[in-house]
Each structure stands twice: as C-alpha cells, then as structure tokens.
VOGU-3710 file (C-alpha; in Angstrom, 3 decimals, decimal comma):
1> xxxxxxxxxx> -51,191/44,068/3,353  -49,443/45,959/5,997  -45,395/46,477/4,570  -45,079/44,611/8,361  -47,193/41,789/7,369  -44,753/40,767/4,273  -41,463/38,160/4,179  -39,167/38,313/2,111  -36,715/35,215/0,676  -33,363/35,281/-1,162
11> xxxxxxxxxx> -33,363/31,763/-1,639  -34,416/30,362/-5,401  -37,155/27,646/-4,422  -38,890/29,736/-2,099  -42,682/29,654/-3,316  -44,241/33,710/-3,569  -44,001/36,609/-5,908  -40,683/37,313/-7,335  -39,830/40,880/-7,374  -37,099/43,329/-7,324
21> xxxxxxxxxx> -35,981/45,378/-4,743  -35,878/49,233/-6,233  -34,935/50,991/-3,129  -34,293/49,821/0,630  -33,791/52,212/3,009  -32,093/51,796/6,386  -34,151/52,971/9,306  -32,090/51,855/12,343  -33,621/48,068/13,441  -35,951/48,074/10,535
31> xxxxxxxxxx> -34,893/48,758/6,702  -38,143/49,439/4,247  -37,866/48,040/0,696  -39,722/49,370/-2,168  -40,455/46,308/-4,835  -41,367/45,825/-7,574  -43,266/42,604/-8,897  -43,172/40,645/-11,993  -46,653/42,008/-12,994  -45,462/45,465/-12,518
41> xxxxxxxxxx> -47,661/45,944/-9,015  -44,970/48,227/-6,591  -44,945/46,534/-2,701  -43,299/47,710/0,065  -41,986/45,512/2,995  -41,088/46,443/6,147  -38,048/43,878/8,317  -35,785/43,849/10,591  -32,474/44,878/8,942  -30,231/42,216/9,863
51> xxxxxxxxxx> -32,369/40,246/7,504  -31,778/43,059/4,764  -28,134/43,030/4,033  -28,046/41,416/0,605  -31,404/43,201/-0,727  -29,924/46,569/-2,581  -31,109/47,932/-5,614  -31,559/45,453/-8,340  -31,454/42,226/-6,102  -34,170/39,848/-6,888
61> xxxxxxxxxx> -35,988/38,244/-4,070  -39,651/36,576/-3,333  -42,219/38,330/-1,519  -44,791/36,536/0,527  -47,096/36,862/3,384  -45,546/36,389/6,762  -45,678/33,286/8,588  -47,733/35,464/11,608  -51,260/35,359/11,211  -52,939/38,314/9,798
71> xxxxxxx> -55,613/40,728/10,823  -57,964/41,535/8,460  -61,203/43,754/8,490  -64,250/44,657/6,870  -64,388/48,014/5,553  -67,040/50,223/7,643  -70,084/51,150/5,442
//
C-alpha cells in the first residue's frame, strides 16, 4: 500500500496493526511516519499533519487501511 492509502488511530479499541511510530517527519500539510509493527514489518504512512500531533517517536498507534477505496493492479508480465 501507498504510505497515502494508510490511517492511522490513537485510540485503544481501534481494530488494525499496532505499531510504533520511529520517526515522523513534518513536511508542511502532510507529516510522514516511519512504523514499525508488532511483527517487526517497517510501514510508512503518509497524513495530513493536523492529525499527527501526538504521534512522536515512541508513541504507539494502529495502522490500517484508509476508509477511501483503493486502487489496485496487476503487475504487467
């Protein structure tokens, strides 16, 4: 998945893949975190960044797919 195509919840009951935030980086109106799952699998998640102010370094969070549909395509070949 596109790190566009990813939500990301604070909130305890929300149902996903926790993970931890390892870096986010402010990029004007978007801020790019770099995650890390339970499993060990790294993600990175692209939003808008007044929906980023409590996800610094260490904060835990869920990581899901976003609520927008999603394009997907075959591989050529």
């Amino acid at each position: 998945m596109r790190p566009e195509g990813l939500a990301i919840r604070t909130d305890a009951d929300a149902e996903g893949t926790t993970a931890t935030v390892r870096v986010a980086t402010f990029l004007g109106a978007t801020t790019r975190l770099h995650l890390t799952t339970e499993s060990g699998v790294p993600v990175k998640a692209d939003l808008p960044s007044w929906e980023a102010p409590d996800l610094t370094a260490g904060a835990r969070c869920t990581v899901l797919p976003h609520e927008k549909p999603v394009l997907v395509a075959e591989r050529a070949g």
